[in-house]
C-alpha positions in Angstrom: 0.0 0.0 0.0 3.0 2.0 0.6 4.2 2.0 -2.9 0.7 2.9 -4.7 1.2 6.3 -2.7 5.0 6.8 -2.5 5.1 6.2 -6.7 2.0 7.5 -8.0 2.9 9.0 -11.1 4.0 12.9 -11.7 1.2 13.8 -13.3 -1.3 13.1 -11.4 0.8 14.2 -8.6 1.2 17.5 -9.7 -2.8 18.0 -10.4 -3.0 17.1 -6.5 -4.7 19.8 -4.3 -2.6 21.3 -1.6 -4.7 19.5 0.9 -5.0 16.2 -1.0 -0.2 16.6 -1.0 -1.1 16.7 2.8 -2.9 14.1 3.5 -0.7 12.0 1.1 2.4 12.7 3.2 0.3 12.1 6.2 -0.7 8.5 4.8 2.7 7.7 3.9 3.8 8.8 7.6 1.4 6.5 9.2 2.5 3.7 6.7 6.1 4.1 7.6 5.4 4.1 11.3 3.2 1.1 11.5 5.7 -0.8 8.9 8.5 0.7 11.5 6.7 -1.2 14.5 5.4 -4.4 12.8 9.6 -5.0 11.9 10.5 -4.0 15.5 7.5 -6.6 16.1 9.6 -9.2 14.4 13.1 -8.8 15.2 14.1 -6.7 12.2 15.5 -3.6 13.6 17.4 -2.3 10.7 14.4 -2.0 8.5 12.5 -0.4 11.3 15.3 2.4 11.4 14.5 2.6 7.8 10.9 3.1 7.6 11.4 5.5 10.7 14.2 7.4 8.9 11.3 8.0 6.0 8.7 8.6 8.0 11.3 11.6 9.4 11.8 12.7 6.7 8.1 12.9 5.3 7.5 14.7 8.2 10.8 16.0 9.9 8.5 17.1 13.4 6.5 14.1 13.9 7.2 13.3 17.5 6.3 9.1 17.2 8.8 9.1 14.0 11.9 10.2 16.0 10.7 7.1 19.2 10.5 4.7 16.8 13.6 5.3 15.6 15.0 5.5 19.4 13.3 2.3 19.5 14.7 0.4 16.8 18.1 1.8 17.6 18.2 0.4 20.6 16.6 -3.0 19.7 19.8 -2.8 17.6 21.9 -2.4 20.3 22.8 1.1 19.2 22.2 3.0 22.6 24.1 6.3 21.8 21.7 6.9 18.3 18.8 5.9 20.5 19.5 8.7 22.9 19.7 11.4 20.2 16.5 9.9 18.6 15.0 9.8 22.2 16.0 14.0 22.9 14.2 14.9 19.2 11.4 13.1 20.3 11.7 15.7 23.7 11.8 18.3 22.2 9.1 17.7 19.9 7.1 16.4 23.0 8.4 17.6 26.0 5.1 16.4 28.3 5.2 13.3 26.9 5.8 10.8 30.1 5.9 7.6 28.0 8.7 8.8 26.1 11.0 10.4 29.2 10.3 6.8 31.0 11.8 5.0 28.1 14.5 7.6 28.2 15.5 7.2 31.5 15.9 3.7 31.2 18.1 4.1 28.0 20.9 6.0 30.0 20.4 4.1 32.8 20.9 1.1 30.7 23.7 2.9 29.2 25.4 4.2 32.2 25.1 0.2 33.6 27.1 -1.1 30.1 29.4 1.8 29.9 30.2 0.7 33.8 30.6 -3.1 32.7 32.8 -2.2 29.9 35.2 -0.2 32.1 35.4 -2.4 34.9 36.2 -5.6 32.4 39.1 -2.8 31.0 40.2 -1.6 34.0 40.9 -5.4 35.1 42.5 -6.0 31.5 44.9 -3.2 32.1 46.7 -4.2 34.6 47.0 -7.1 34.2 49.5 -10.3 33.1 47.6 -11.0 30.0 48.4 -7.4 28.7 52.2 -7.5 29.9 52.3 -10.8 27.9 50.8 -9.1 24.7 53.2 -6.4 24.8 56.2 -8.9 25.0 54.9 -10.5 22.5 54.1 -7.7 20.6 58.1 -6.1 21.6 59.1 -9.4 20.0 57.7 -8.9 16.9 58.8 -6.2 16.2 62.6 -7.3 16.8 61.9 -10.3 14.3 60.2 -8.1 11.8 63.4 -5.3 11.8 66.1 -8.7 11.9 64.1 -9.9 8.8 64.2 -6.3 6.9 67.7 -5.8 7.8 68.6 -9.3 6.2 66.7 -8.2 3.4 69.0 -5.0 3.6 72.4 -6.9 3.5 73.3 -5.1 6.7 74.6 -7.9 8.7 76.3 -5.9 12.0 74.3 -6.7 15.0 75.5 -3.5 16.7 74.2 -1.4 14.3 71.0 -3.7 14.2 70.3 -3.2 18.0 70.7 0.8 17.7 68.6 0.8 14.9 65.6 -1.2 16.7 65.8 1.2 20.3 65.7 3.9 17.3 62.5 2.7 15.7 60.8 1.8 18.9 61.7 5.2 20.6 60.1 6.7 17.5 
């Protein structure tokens, strides 16, 4: 049903009445948003972000446009486009309860990730496992400048030692 408005053909487009152009866009709104909810319905976030993203930009101030896209961004796991999506639909709607609920729980859910995330780093950091990486990745390097100086014909190991503290200073 989408399609038989979105490519109705110019001509007829262009004999439209400003108020029959309006209540086209308005149709094709309402399309996008209930084909935005029925994929969120069945696990598809990407195409709900995409019929969300049209419905935005049908209609660049419909408030239920911008939370379905905060919606289907987070049911994709993408919290920090859900929390802009979630402040247009704010703005647009600043008494809207529903809307700062679901909000609240974004950052919050955020927040608790963002925590997660740091605490598995800040464990990572210091410890053994990184030191081993690090010797490991020290060693490399040594092989990788041996094997490019033999490539070189530059056999003095002197030379090849001062050269190495050189490159890894650098």
């Amino acid at each position: 049903m989408l399609g038989e408005f979105k490519n109705i053909p110019k001509k007829i487009r262009d004999s439209l009445a400003e108020e029959q152009k309006d209540e086209r866009i308005n149709i094709m709104v309402v399309l996008n948003l209930n084909l935005s909810l029925c994929h969120l319905k069945r696990g598809k976030p990407l195409e709900a972000i995409k019929h969300a993203k049209d419905a935005i930009e049908l209609n660049p101030q419909e408030c239920k446009a911008h939370y379905r896209l905060a919606q289907a961004f987070k049911a994709n796991n993408d919290l920090d486009q859900a929390q802009e999506a979630f402040k247009e639909a704010i703005k647009i709607q600043p008494d809207n309860h529903q809307i700062r609920k679901e909000y609240k729980e974004l950052t919050e859910l955020k927040s608790s990730k963002e925590r997660q995330w740091y605490s598995k780093m800040s464990g990572f950091l210091g410890s053994d496992k990184l030191k081993k990486i690090e010797q490991k990745d020290e060693q490399e390097e040594k092989l990788k400048y041996k094997i490019k100086r033999k490539c070189l014909n530059r056999p003095r190991e002197e030379e090849e030692e001062e050269d190495f503290q050189a490159i890894v200073e650098s």
